[in-house]
N, C-alpha and C positions, 0 to 999 in steps of 0.2 A: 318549326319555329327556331329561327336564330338564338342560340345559346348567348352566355354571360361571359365578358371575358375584358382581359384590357392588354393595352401594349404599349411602347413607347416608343417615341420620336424623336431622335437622335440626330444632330447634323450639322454640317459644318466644322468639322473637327481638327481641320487643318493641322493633321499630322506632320510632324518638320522634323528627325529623326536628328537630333547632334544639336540643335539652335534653338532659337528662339524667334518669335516674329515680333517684327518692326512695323507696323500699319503706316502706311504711306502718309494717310490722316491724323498721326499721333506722336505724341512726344514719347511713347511709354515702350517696353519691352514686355510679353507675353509670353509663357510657358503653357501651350497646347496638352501637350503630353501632360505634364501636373491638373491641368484644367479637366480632365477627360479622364484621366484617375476618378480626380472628385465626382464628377457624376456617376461614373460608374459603381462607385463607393453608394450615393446615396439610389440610386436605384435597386440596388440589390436590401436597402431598405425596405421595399414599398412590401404593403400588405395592402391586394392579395400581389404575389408575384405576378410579372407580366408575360403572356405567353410569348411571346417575341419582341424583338427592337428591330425596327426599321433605320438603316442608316444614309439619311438623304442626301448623301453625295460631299462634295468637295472633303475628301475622306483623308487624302493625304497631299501636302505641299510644301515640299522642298524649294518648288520655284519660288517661295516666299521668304526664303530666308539670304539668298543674294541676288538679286532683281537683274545684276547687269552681268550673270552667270545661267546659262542654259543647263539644269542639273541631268544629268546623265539617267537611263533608266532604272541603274544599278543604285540610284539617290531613292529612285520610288518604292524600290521594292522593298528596299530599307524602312523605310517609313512603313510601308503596306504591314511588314511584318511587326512592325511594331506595335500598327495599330489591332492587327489582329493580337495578341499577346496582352495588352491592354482591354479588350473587348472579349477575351476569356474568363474574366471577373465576371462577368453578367450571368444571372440565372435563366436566361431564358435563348433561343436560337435569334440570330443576327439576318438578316438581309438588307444585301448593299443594294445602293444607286451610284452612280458616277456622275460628279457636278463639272464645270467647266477648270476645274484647278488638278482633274484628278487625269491617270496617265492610263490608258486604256490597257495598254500592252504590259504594263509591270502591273495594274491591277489584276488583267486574265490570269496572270503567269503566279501571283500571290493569293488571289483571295477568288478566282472563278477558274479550277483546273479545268473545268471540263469544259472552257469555251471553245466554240466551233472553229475561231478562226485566234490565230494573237491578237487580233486588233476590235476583235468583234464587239459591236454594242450591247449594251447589257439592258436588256427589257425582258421580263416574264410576269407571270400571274400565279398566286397561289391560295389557297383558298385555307379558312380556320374559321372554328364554330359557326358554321351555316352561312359567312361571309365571305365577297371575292374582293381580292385585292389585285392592284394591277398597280407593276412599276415600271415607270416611263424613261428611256435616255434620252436626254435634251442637250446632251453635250455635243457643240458646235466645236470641233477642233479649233484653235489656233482665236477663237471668239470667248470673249465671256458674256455675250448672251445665249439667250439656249435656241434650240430648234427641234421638231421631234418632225423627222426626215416620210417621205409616202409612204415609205414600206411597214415601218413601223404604224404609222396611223390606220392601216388597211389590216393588218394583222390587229392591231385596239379595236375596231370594227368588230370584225369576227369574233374575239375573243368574249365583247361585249355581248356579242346575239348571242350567243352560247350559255352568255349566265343569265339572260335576263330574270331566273329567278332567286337571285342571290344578290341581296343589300352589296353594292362595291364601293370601295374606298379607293381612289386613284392618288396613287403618290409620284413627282416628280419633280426632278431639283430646283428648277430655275420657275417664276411665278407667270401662268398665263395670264394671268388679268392684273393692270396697272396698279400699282399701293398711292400713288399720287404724290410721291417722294421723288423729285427730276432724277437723280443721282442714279438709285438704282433701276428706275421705269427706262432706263436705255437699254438695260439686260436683259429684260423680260425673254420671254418663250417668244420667239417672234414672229412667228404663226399659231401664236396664243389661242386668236378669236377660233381658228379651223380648229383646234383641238376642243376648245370648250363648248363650239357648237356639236360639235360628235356628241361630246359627253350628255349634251342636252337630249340628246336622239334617244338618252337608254334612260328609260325613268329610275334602273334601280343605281344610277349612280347620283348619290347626294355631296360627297365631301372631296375634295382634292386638298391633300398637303406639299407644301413645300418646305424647302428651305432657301439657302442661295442669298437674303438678304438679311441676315443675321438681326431679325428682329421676331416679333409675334404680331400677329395681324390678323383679320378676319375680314374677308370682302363677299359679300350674298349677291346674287342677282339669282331672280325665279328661283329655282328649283335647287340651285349650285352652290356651295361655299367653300371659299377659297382659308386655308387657314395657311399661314407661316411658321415655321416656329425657330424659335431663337437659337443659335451656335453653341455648341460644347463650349466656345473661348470667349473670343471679342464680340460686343455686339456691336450695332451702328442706331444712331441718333434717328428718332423716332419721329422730331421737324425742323430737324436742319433738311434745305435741299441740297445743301451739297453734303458730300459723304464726311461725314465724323465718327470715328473711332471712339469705342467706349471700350477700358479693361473690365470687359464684365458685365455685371456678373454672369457667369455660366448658366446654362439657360436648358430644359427638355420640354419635350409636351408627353404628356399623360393622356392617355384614350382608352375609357371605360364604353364598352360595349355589352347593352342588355338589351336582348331583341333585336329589335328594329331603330332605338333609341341609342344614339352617341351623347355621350357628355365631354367635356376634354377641360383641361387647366395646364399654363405654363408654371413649372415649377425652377425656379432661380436660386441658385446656391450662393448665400450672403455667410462671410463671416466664418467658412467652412463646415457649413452646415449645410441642410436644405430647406426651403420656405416652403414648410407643410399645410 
C-alpha cells in the first residue's frame, strides 16, 4: 500500500540575478529573488515537512531583465547559482524541470553535473512512498510553447509499462490541454493531445502538473487531471484573454499523498505571510 507523504510545487521563479523584472503587460517592477526567499521562508513552515519540492521550470531568466540584450551564458549561471543558494533554505530534496525561459547548457553546467551531454534535455523518473513520478522536457528552444520531442515520448512509454503498479504523478512545464484563456492557449505543449493520450494508455497515471502559466487551474477529462499552479512571483489574469500581469501574490501548491488518494490546495503569500 502506498505510504502518507506530501510535497510541494514550485515554479516559475524567474530568477534574474542583478535586476528586477518589468512584465511586458505591467506598469510595475518585480523582485523574483525577494519573492522566492518568501516562499521558501513559508514552506519550511508547513507541518508535516515535505518530503521533496518539485521545480517546474522557467527557473532562471536573465533574458527578462533587458528584452533587446541576448544575455550571455555566464548571466544563467549566475542566476542558476543563485537560485540554487536560495533553494538551500528548503527542508526537503529539490528536482528541477526546465521551462522555455531556462538555458539548457548553464543549467547542466549549475544545477545537473552529471548530464550526458552540455545541451542535454532533462527528463527522468523517480519514485517516493510507493509512488512514481516522471518529469517531462517540453522546452522548445528558441519557442515559448512546449513540445515533448519522439524520443522522449517512447522512452515515457517504457518507463510507464514498467510502473504499472505504482499510482504516477506526471509533471511538465508547459500545459497539454487548453485553460480557454487565448493568450497563453498559443503556448501549450503542442503535441499536447499525443502526450495525454499516452498517459490515458496507463491506468496508474491520474494527475499531470504544470506550471508555465502562472496561474492555478484544474482541467479533468476521463480518467486525467490537469492541474497548474501559480509562480513564485508574478501571476497572470485569470479572464482577461489577453495576458495581464498581476504583482502577485506569490503562489505554491501543496500535495498531501495518503494511499492511493491526492488531496492539493494553492497556498498564496498575502501581506508577508502565508494563507494557511
Amino acid at each position: 500500500m502506498p505510504g502518507d507523504f506530501r510535497f510541494v510545487h514550485l515554479t516559475d521563479t524567474h530568477i534574474m540575478a542583478g535586476g528586477t523584472w518589468r512584465p511586458r503587460s505591467a506598469d510595475f517592477e518585480f523582485d523574483t529573488e525577494a519573492s522566492l526567499r518568501r516562499v521558501v521562508a513559508t514552506v519550511r513552515t508547513l507541518d508535516p515537512v515535505p518530503a521533496f519540492a518539485v521545480l517546474g521550470g522557467d527557473l532562471a531568466s536573465p533574458d527578462l531583465l533587458r528584452r533587446d540584450v541576448t544575455p550571455a551564458v555566464e548571466d544563467w549561471e549566475t542566476s542558476y547559482r543563485l537560485l540554487a543558494e536560495i533553494l538551500g533554505g528548503l527542508p526537503c530534496p529539490v528536482h528541477y524541470l526546465v521551462g522555455n525561459h531556462d538555458h539548457r547548457v548553464a543549467f547542466n553546467r549549475v544545477l545537473r553535473r552529471d548530464a550526458p551531454t552540455v545541451d542535454a534535455p532533462h527528463y527522468y523518473a523517480f519514485d517516493h512512498g510507493g509512488h512514481h513520478f516522471v518529469a517531462l522536457d517540453s522546452q522548445e528552444p528558441g519557442q515559448a510553447g512546449g513540445f515533448v520531442d519522439p524520443q522522449q515520448l517512447q522512452w515515457l512509454g517504457r518507463d510507464l509499462a514498467r510502473h504499472r503498479d505504482r499510482p504516477t504523478i506526471v509533471f511538465v512545464h508547459h500545459h497539454p490541454w487548453p485553460l480557454g484563456l487565448g493568450w497563453i492557449d498559443t503556448m501549450t505543449v503542442r503535441n499536447g493531445d499525443e502526450l495525454m493520450t499516452l498517459l490515458e494508455q496507463h491506468p496508474q497515471v491520474r494527475w499531470v502538473v504544470c506550471g508555465h502559466v502562472h496561474l492555478d487551474q484544474a482541467v479533468q477529462s476521463g480518467r486525467l487531471t490537469m492541474l497548474t499552479t501559480p509562480s513564485t512571483c508574478i501571476q497572470m489574469s485569470k479572464v482577461s484573454q489577453t495576458g495581464k500581469a498581476l504583482p502577485g501574490p506569490p503562489g505554491f501548491r501543496v500535495v498531501d499523498v495518503s494511499g492511493h488518494a491526492l488531496s492539493t490546495r494553492v497556498m498564496h503569500l498575502r501581506d508577508g505571510v502565508g494563507d494557511l
